[in-house]
C-alpha positions in Angstrom: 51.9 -3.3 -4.3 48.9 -1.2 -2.6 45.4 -2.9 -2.4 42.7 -2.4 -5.4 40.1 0.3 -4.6 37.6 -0.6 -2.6 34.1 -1.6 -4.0 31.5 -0.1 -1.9 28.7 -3.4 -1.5 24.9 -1.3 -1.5 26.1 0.4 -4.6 26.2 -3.3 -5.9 22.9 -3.9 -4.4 21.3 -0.8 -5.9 23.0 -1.6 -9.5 21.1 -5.4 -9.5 18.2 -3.6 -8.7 18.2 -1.5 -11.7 19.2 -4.3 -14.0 15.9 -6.4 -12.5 13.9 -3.0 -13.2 14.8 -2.8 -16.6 13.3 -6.4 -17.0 10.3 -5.5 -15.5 7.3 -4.5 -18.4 6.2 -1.1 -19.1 3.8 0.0 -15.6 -0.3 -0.8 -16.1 -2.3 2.5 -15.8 0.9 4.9 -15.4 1.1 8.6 -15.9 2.0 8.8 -19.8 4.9 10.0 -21.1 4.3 13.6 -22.5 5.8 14.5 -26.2 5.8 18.0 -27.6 2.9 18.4 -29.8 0.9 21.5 -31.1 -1.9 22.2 -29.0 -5.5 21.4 -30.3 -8.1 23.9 -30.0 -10.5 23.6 -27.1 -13.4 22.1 -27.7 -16.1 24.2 -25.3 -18.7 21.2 -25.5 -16.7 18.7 -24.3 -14.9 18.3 -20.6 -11.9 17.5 -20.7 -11.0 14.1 -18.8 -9.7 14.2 -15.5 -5.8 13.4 -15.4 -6.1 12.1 -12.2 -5.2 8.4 -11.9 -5.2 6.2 -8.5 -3.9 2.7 -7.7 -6.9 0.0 -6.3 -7.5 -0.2 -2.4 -9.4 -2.8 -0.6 -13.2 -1.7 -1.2 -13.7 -1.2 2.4 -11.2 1.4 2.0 -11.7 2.8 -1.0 -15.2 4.7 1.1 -12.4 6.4 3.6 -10.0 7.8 0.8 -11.0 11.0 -1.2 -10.5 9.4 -4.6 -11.3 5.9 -4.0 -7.9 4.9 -3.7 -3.6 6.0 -4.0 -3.5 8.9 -5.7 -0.4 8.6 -8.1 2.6 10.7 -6.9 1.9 10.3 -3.5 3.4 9.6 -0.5 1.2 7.4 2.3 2.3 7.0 5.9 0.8 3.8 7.5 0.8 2.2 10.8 -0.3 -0.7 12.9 -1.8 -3.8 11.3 0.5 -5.7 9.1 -2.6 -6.7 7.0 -3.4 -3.1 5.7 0.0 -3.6 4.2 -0.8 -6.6 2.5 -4.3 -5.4 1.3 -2.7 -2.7 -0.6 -0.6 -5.3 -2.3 -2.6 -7.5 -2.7 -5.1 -4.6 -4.6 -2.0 -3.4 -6.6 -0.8 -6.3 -8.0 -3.9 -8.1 -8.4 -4.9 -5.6 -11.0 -1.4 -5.9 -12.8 0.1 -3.3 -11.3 4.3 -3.9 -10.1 5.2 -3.4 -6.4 7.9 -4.0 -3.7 8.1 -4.1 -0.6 11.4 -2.7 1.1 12.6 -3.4 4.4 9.4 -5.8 6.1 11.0 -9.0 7.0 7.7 -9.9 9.0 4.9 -9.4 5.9 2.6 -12.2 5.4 2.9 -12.5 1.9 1.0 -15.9 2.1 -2.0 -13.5 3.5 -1.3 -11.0 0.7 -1.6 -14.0 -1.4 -5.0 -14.9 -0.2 -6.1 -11.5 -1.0 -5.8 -12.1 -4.2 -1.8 -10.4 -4.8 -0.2 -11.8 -7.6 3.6 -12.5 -6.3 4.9 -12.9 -9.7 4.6 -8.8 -9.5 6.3 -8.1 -6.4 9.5 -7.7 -5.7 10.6 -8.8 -2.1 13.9 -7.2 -0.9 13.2 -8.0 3.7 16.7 -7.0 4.2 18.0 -3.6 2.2 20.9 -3.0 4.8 22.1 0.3 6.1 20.0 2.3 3.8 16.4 1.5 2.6 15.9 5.0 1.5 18.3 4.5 -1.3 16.7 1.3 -2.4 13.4 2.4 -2.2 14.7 5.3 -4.4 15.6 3.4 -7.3 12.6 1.2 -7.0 10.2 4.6 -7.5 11.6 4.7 -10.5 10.2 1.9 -12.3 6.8 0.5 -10.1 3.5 1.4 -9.1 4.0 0.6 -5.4 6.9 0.8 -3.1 6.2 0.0 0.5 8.9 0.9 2.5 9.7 0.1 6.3 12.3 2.4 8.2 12.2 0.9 11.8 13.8 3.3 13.8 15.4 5.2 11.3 15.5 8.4 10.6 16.1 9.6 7.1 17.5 12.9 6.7 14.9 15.9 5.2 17.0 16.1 2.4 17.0 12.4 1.3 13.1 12.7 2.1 12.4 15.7 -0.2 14.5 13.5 -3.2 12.6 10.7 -3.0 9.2 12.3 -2.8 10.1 14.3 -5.4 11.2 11.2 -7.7 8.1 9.7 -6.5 5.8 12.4 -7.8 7.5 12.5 -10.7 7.3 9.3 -11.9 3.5 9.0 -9.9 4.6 6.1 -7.7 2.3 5.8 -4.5 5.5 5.2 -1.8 3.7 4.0 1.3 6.1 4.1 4.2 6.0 2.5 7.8 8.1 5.2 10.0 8.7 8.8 10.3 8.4 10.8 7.0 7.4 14.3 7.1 4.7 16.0 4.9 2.8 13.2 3.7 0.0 13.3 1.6 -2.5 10.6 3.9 -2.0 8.7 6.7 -3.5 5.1 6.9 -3.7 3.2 10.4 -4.8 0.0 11.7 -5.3 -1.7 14.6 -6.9 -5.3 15.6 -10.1 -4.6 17.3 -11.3 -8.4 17.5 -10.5 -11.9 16.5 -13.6 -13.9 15.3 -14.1 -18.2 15.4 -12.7 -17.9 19.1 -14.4 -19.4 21.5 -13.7 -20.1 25.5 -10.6 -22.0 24.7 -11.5 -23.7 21.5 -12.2 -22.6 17.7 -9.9 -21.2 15.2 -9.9 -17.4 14.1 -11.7 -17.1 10.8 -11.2 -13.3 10.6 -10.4 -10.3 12.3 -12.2 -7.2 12.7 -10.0 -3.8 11.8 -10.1 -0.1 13.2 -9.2 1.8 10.2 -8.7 5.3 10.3 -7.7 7.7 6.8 -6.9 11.2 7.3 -5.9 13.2 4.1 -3.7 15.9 4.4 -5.9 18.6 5.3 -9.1 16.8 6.6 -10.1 15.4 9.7 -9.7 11.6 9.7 -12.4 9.4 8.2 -13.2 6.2 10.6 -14.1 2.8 9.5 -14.4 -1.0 11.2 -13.9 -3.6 8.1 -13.5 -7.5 8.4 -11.1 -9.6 6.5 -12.5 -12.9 7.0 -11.1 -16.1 5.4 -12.7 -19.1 3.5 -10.5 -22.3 2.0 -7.6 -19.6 1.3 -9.6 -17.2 0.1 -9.1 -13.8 2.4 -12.1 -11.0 1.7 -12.4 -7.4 2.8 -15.8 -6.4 4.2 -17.5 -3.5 5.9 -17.9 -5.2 9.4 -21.1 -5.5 11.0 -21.8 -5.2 14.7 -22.7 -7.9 16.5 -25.6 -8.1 18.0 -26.0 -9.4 21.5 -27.6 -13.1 21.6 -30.3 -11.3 24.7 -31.1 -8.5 21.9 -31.6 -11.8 18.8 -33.9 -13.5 20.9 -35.9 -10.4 22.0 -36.0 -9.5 18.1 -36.7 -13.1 17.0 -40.0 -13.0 19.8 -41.1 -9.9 18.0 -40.8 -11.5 14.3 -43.0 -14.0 15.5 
């Protein structure tokens, strides 16, 4: 008696993620569905609205993005600090929007909560197997924000071109931590300075961020911003330079 056909295990995976999908609530702010329907005449004294839409950013860098924030539709290649990651959840879902985040075992989501994410909208999948792509595909399908970490993995074009497509198509921002060609913006990050840190004493009450944007297109747009935390409570700010204590004192002497 020969064995039973074999039942391939990540087309399991991907099927229990399109049965959680279709639990999920129809998507805040989403492109609408369009209907046929008979033209109405153009009215020449009124502008017609822009249709447009973006996803919320942390304010700080909502001054470096063309729009103010994720256009819908597009596709966002990001690097370096693992709190940019979290802000843009934490922005997402904290305005009701539905996210996931594919493939980032490491993700603070207690920081992403202290920015003000609401977990009850994310969906966490840190381990996706031999192909994240796939499962990052199906989730495009049904949320506002899929953030998606390939590692070193390599997708091929083809996969990359079906995805973005289904992406833009159903305008869900796919943010993605790797090599993807052809992206719309690149977001980077990098730890510039830990503050409350003394000479071997104190606690780090924030950290100051390099941030640089760069639309497809444009040169980069530059940006230092502080995420500084208060009884659980983690804010985004333009930073500030710090002035040197010789330059206060000088400035102080003046004043009086």
């Amino acid at each position: 008696m020969g064995a039973g056909p074999t039942v391939d295990p990540r087309a399991d995976r991907i099927e229990q993620l399109r049965r959680r999908m279709d639990a999920i609530p129809a998507r805040s702010a989403g492109p609408p569905r369009l209907t046929p329907v008979e033209p109405a005449a153009p009215d020449p004294a009124r502008t017609p609205p822009s249709s447009l839409r973006t996803l919320p950013v942390p304010a700080p860098l909502a001054q470096l993005l063309p729009h103010g924030g994720l256009v819908r539709g597009s596709v966002v290649q990001i690097a370096g600090a693992a709190s940019l990651k979290a802000g843009l959840i934490a922005s997402v879902t904290g305005a009701g929007g539905w996210a996931a985040v594919v493939g980032c075992p490491d993700l603070g989501l207690l920081a992403a909560a202290e920015m003000g994410a609401d977990l009850s909208r994310c969906a966490v999948i840190p381990n996706p197997g031999e192909d994240p792509v796939a499962v990052a595909a199906v989730l495009v399908d049904g949320l506002d924000l899929v953030v998606l970490s390939l590692g070193d993995l390599n997708a091929p074009p083809s996969r990359v071109r079906a995805v973005t497509a289904r992406a833009r198509r159903n305008g869900t921002v796919l943010v993605v931590d790797g090599q993807w060609p052809n992206v719309d913006l690149r977001l980077g990050a990098k730890v510039s300075r830990y503050k409350g840190l003394g000479r071997a004493h104190g606690r780090v009450t924030g950290i100051d961020l390099d941030v640089e944007a760069t639309p497809r297109g444009q040169l980069p747009h530059r940006a230092q911003v502080t995420i500084s935390g208060s009884r659980g409570v983690a804010a985004w700010t333009t930073a500030e330079a710090e002035v040197p204590a010789s330059h206060r004192e000088s400035t102080l002497r003046i004043a009086q």
